[in-house]
N, C-alpha and C positions, 0 to 999 in steps of 0.2 A: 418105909418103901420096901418093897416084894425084892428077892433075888434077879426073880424073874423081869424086873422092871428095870430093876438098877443095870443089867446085862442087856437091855435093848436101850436104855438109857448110853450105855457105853457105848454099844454098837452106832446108833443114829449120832449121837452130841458129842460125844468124847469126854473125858474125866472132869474136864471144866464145868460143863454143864449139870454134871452128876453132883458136885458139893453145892451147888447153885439151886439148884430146884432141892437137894437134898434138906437143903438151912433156911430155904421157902416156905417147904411144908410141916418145916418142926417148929417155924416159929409160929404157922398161922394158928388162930388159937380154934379149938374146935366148934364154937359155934358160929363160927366162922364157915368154919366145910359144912356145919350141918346149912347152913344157910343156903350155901351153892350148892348141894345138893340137891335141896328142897324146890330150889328154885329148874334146877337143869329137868328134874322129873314133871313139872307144870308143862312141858312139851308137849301136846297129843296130835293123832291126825284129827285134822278137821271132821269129822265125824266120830269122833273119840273114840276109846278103848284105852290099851295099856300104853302107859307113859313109853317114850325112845329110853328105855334102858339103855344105856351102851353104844346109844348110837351116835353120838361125839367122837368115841372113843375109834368105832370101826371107821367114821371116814378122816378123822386126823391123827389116828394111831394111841397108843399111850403116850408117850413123850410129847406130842401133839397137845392134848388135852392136860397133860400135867403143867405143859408151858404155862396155859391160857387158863388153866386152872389158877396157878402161882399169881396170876394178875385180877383174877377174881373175887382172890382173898386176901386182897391188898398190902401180900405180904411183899411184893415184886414189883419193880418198877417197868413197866410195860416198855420202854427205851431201851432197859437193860436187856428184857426179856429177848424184843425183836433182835438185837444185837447176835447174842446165843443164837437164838434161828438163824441168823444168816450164816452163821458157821456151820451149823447143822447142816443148812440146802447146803454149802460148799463143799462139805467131807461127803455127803449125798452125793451128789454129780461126780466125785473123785471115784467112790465106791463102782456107780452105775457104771461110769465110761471104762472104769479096768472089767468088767463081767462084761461088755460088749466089745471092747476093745478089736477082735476080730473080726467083727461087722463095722468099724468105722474108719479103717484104710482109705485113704486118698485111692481113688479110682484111678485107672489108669487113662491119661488127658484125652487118649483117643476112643474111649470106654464109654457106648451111650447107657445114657442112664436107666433104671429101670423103667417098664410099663407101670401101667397100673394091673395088670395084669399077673407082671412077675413081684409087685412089689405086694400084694395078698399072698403070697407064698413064700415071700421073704422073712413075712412078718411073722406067718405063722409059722417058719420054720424057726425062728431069733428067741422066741420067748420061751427057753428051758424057764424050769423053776427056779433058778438061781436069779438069772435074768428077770423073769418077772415080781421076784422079791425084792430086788434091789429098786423096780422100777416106780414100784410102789410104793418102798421107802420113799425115793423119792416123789412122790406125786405129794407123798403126807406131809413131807417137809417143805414142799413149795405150797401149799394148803395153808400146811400153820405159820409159813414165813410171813405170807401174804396176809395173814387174819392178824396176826403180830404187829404188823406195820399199820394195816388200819387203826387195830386198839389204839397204839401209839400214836396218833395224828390226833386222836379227841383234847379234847383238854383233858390236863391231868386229874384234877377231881372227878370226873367220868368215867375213867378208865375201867374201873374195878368193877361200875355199874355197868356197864356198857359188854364187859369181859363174860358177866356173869348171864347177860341177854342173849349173847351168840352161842355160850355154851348151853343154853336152853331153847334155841332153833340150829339144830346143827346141820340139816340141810340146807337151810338159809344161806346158815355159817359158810359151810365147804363150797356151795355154789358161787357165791357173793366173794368167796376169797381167789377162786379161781377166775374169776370174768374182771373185775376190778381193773383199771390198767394206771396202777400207781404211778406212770413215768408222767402220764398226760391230765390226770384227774385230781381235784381238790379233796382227799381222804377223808377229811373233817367233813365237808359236807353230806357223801357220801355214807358217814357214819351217822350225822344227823337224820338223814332221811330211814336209814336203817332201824334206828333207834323208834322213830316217829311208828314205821310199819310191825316192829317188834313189839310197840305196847300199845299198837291200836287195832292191830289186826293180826295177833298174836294167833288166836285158833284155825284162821286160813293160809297163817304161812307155811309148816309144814306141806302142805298139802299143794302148794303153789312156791315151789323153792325159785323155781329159771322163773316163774312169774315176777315174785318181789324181789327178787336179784337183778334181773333186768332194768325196772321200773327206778331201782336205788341208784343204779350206777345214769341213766338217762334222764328221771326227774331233778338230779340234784344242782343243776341250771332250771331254768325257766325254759320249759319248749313251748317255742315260737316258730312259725311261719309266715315269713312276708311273701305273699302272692302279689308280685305288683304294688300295686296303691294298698292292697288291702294286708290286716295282720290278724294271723287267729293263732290261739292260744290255746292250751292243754285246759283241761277243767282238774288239774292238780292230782297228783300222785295218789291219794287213796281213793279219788273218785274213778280213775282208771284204772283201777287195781279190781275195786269193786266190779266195775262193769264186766271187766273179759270174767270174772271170777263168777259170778250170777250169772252170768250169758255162757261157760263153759259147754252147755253141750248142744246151743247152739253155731258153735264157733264152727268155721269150714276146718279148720284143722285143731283145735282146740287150743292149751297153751300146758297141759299139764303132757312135762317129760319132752317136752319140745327141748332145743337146743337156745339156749339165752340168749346166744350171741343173734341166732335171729328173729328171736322176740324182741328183740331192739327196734327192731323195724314194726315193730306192732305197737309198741306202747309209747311212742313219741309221736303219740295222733294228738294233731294241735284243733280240738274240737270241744264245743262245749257239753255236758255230760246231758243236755236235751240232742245236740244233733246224733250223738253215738246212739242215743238210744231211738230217734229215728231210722238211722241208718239201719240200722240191728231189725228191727220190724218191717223196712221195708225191702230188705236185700239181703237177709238172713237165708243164708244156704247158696248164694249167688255163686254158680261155678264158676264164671270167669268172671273175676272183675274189671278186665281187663275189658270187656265192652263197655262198659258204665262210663267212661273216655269217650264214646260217640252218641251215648245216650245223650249229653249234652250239647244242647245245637250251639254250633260256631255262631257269636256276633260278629258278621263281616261287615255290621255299618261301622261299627268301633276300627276294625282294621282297616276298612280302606278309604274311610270318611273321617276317622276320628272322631265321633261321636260318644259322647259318655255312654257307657256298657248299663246295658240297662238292668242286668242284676245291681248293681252298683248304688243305680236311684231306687230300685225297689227294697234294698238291704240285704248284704250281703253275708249269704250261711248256704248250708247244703240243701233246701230244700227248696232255696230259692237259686240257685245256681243251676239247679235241674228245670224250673221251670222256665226263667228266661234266659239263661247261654251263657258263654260268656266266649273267651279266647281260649287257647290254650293252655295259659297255665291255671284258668279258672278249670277246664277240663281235665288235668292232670292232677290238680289238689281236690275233685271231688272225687274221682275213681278211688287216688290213693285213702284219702281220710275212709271211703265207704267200706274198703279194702277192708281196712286196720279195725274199724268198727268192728267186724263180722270176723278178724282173729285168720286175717293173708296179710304172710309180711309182705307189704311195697314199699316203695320208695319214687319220689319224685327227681325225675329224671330231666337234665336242663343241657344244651347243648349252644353251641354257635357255630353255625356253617359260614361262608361268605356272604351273605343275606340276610339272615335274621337269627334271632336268641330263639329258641322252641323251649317246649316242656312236655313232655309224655309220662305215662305208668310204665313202673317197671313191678312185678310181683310174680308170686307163687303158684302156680297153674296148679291144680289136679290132671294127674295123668296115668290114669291105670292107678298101680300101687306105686307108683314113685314120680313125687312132683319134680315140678321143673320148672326152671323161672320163663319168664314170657314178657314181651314188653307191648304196647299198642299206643299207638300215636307217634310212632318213630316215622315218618315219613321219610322217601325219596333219600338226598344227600344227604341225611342226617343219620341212616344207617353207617358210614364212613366216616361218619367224625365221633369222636368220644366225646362221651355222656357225664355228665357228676352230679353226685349226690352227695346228701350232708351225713354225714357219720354222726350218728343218737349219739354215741357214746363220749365222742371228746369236740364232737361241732367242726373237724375240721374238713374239708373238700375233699371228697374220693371221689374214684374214677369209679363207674358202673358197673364197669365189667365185675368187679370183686363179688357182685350179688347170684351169680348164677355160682361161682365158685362157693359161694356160701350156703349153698341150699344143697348142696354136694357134699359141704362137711356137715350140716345137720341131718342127714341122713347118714353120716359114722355111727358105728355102736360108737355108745358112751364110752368105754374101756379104752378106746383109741381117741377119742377126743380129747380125754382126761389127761391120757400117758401124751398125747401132744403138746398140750399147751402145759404140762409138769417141766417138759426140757424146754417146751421155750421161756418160761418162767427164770429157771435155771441157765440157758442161753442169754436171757436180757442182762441177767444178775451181772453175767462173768463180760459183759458186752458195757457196762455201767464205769466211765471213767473213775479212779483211783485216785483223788489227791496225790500227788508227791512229796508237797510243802503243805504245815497244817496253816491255815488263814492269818493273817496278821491283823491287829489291832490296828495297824495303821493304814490299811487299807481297803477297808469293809466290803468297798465297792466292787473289788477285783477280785474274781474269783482263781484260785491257787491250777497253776498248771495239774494237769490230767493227762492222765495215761492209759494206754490198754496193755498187755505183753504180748507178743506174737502167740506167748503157749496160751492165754485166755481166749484167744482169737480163734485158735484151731481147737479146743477143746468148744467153745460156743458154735463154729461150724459143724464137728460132731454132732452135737445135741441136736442142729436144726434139721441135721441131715436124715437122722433116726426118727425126728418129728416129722418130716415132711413124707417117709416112707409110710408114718402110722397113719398120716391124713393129708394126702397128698393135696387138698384143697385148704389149708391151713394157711391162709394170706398173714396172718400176723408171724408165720415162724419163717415164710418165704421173704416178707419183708428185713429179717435180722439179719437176711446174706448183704444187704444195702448199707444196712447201718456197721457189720462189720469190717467193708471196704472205707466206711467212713471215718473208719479210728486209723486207717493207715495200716492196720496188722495184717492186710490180706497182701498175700504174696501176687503177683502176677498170673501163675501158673492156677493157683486158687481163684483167682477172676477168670480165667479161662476157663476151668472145669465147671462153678458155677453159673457163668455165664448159660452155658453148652447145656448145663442143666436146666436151667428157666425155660430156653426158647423150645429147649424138646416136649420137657413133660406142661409146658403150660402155652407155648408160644402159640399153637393152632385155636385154641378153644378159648387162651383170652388173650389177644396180642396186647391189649393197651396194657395188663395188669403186668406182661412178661417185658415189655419195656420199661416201665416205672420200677419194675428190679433190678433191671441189669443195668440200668440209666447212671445209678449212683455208684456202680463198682467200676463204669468206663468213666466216669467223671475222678474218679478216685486215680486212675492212673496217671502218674507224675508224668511219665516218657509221653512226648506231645508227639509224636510220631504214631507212636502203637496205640495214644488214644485215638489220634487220626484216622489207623487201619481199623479198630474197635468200632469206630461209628459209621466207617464204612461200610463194615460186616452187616453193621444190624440196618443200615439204609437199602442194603438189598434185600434181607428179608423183610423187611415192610412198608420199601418203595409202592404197595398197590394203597397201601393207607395213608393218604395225603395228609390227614391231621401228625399221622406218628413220624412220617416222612420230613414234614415240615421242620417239626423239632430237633429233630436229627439235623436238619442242615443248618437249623438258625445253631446248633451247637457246635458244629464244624465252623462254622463262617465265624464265631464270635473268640475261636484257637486259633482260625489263621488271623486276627485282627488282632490277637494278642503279640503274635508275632511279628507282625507289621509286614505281615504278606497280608495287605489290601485288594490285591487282585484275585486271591484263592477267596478271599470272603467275598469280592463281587459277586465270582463266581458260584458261591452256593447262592445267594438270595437271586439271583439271577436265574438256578432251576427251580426254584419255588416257583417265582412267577410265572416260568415256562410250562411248570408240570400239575401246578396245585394252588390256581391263583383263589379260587372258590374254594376250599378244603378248609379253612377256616380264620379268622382274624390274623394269624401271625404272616399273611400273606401284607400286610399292611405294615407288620413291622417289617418285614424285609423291602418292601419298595422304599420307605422312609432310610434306611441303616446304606441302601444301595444310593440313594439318589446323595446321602452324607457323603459317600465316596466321591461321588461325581463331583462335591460343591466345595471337594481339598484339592483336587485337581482342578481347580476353576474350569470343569467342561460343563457348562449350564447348556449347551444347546444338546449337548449326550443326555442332559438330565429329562431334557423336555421327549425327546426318543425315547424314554425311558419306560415313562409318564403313558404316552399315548400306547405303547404296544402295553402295558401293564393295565392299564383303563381301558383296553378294548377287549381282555381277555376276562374280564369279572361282569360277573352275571348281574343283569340289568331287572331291580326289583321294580315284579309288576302289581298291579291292583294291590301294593301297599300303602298305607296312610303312612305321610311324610314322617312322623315321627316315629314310623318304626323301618321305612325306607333309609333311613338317614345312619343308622345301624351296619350298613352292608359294605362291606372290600370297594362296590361299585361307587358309594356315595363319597366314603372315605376316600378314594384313590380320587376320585375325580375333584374335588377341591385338592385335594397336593396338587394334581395336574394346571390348574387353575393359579398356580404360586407360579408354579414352574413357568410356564407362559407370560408371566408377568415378569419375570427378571429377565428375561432376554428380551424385554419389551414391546413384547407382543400382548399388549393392551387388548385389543377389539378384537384379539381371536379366545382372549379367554373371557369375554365379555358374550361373545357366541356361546363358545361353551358353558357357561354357567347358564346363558336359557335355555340351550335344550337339556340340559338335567333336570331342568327348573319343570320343563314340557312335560318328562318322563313321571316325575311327581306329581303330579296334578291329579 
């Protein structure tokens, strides 16, 4: 090993790691290295020429590639290996935060936070060379932490082969290492599928790095979509890899040097590899696809008759969903799959107002030189209720709003994208509870208390803070101020500054995404008072959004029940009803939680008053078929009303009532 290496070896790992990879590399035997060698140089671009010399090295450094090196020539146990890296990212984030240190000062509480305006001239003022060397130290060491921990999840006989694969697509590598979200994903699979794209489609991965990186971390579930009664399926990981990759310059935006995180939304098209390539042929270059949602005629004999949907009897795929109709979310799963065919990320978008469940396109518009997302099929009150959609990446429920935030961070240079998700990598790390006590044999089941320290806490704030300046639309580093107040390490004063932070730089442009941040740090605060004024705060700034509004008071009303002030929680599900009986299903949980109140205090006849002014205020579904009228605030409240009327025994006035409900459904 070089002077020169064993001195950046020191600088990045510390002395430990230097006799470690030092007694690695002496012991591996040399046909050994010639082997990985041999192999790292089979690299080309897809249209061949000179081998990636060196280029392992430039995006995971030397130390980097020596790590991963050390487990390719099966001289290193990839567990020990990962190990070392995570000391590595540790002394890395120590380094970075003393060379920033003067840019990550607590603001001062009444200090609004930066624009996006001032924060382009922050950044470019922050990054001296020292700054930007350290920063990229660190980016390489969260790089090779990240690529460490996957090796390390294969099985162990794999390891070396697997090591030696990544070091021979190293774009692959660095991209797949940075998107990966180890906290929520199964590694081994992941690694399988990588493995599978590595020695089957070896010569178009370079060339498709955010392509088969995406595709690895999204394929390694089964993607499925259940539209209703019906379920369509992916036509499999290398036959959608193929398609966008032969159809590239057909694609409305292409897929090479796009941003992964929102190719997610492109390659989780649940379509068989005959519909994609219909789509592709018939709607190839479609500016909006966002009209292909009305291309589709509504079946309103299914809605208001119930009648079987007649794509349904004539067989259900894209080409017949266009010719006979269908509902809604048959209209939403054709636009979006058409979308995704032709290389626009969308997403299927589902809502509940007080009347019915919807489904609309949410996607990528062309706009000038800078897209922008766009949604069609949002109708009426369904603009004021939030939206969800499924997260490619771990399946689990997100809110909408995150996708316009996201086409914002895929238009970052790369440089900022990379140096973002480097400290939030480095922010999860220091955010990732600690054992105290090692596990005991006698209790397998029970996992060992955990900790965070206040200094990891405020060193992880740092990191998120300097990420969120680099890419101010960076939802996964915005989301670590939630998960910080969740460990208990965030001070009060730190809730309030990030608080103040969320609603300013995010609260106008995505209000559901800036509640769902600040949600878990007012939940986080122990003083039941100050979380009281805390939800206060934020029920005036988005008292005009009934869904966000709602939430806010079912979570007042379920603090003061804990208290056993029953009449302050009357009182909040009491302005639901008053302010936002239609704004969405949780108007049903509060008439139920209020009318509970009433039935401790035996006041059944308060209950039936209740009943009636909460049943008169929800919107009476029209020209819907019963079994999607039956869905609504209206239908639901009016059978509770119907109980209610019967325990004061009032028989033949809820016997009226149930027929004229009965009238209204017909």
């Amino acid at each position: 090993m070089s002077e020169h290496v064993r001195s950046l070896v020191a600088t990045s790992l510390g002395s430990a790691f230097i006799l470690f990879v030092a007694t690695v590399c002496a012991s591996a035997s040399a046909a050994n290295q010639t082997a990985t060698h041999q192999n790292a140089s089979k690299a080309k671009p897809a249209t061949g020429g000179a081998p990636l010399v060196g280029e392992f090295q430039r995006l995971f450094g030397e130390v980097g590639e020596t790590a991963i090196n050390s487990i390719a020539m099966g001289g290193a146990d990839a567990l020990a290996v990962s190990g070392h890296c995570s000391t590595a990212i540790d002394q890395g984030t120590q380094e970075f935060l003393l060379a920033w240190q003067p840019k990550i000062s607590p603001p001062e509480k009444d200090a609004k936070p930066a624009k996006r305006s001032t924060t382009r001239a922050a950044k470019r003022q922050g990054l001296s060379p020292a700054r930007k060397e350290k920063l990229d130290v660190l980016a390489k060491s969260a790089a090779t932490w990240q690529l460490s921990r996957l090796i390390a999840a294969a099985p162990e006989g794999e390891r070396s082969a697997l090591a030696q694969e990544y070091l021979a697509h190293p774009k692959f590598a660095r991209t797949l290492s940075m998107l990966v979200d180890l906290q929520d994903e199964d590694a081994a699979k992941v690694d399988r599928l990588a493995r599978m794209l590595m020695a089957q489609r070896s010569e178009a991965l370079e060339s498709f790095p955010e392509l088969a990186a995406a595709i690895a971390v999204v394929h390694d579930a089964p993607v499925l979509m259940q539209v209703n009664e019906n379920l369509a399926q992916s036509a499999g990981p290398l036959v959608t890899f193929d398609h966008f990759v032969s159809a590239e310059r057909k694609l409305s935006f292409g897929v090479r040097g796009i941003a992964p995180e929102l190719l997610l939304y492109v390659v989780d098209i649940a379509a068989t590899a005959d519909e994609m390539a219909w789509a592709l042929r018939t709607y190839a270059g479609h500016a909006s696809v966002g009209e292909l949602y009305d291309e589709v005629a509504y079946d309103f004999d299914n809605l208001e008759k119930g009648s079987p949907k007649k794509v349904n009897v004539a067989g259900w795929n894209l080409p017949n969903i266009l010719r006979y109709g269908g509902i809604c979310a048959d209209q939403a799963y054709f636009a979006t799959t058409v979308g995704k065919s032709i290389g626009v990320p969308c997403v299927y978008s589902t809502a509940t107002d007080g009347v019915l469940s919807h489904a609309w396109i949410g996607f990528v518009r062309k706009a000038g030189r800078r897209p922008q997302w766009d949604e069609v099929g949002r109708f009426g009150g369904y603009q004021s209720v939030e939206g969800f959609i499924r997260d490619p990446q771990s399946g689990q429920q997100l809110s909408n709003t995150q996708m316009p935030m996201l086409v914002e961070y895929g238009l970052e240079p790369l440089a900022d994208r990379t140096a973002a998700t480097a400290l939030r990598i480095a922010a999860e790390k220091l955010l990732t509870p600690v054992a105290t006590t090692p596990p005991t044999t006698t209790t397998p089941t029970t996992p060992p208390p955990t900790k965070v320290s206040p200094e990891a806490v405020d060193q992880a704030l740092a990191l998120v803070r300097i990420a969120v300046h680099a890419c101010l639309t960076d939802t996964r580093a915005w989301e670590l101020v939630g998960r910080a107040a969740a460990t208990g390490g965030m001070t009060t004063e730190q809730k309030e500054i990030w608080s103040a932070d969320v609603l300013q730089m995010c609260g106008d442009d995505y209000p559901e995404f800036a509640w769902r941040t600040i949600a878990p740090m007012i939940h986080s605060i122990t003083d039941i008072a100050k979380r009281q004024e805390a939800l206060d705060g934020a029920l005036a700034i988005f008292q005009d959004r009934g869904d966000l509004a709602g939430q806010i008071l079912l979570q007042q009303a379920s603090l003061y029940k804990a208290q056993g002030n029953l009449a302050g929680s009357g009182r909040c599900y009491e302005m639901i009803l008053d302010r936002y009986p239609n704004d969405g299903p949780f108007a049903i949980v509060a008439l139920l939680e209020a009318s509970a109140i009433l039935a401790l205090n035996n006041d059944a006849r308060a209950n039936v008053t209740l009943h009636d002014r909460a049943f008169r205020a929800m919107e009476v579904p029209v020209d819907i078929a019963p079994q999607f009228s039956k869905q609504s605030n209206w239908y639901r409240a009016g059978i509770s009303y119907s109980q209610a009327l019967r325990i004061v025994g009032r028989e033949q006035d809820a016997a009226i009532h149930e027929q004229r409900m009965g009238n209204v459904m017909k």
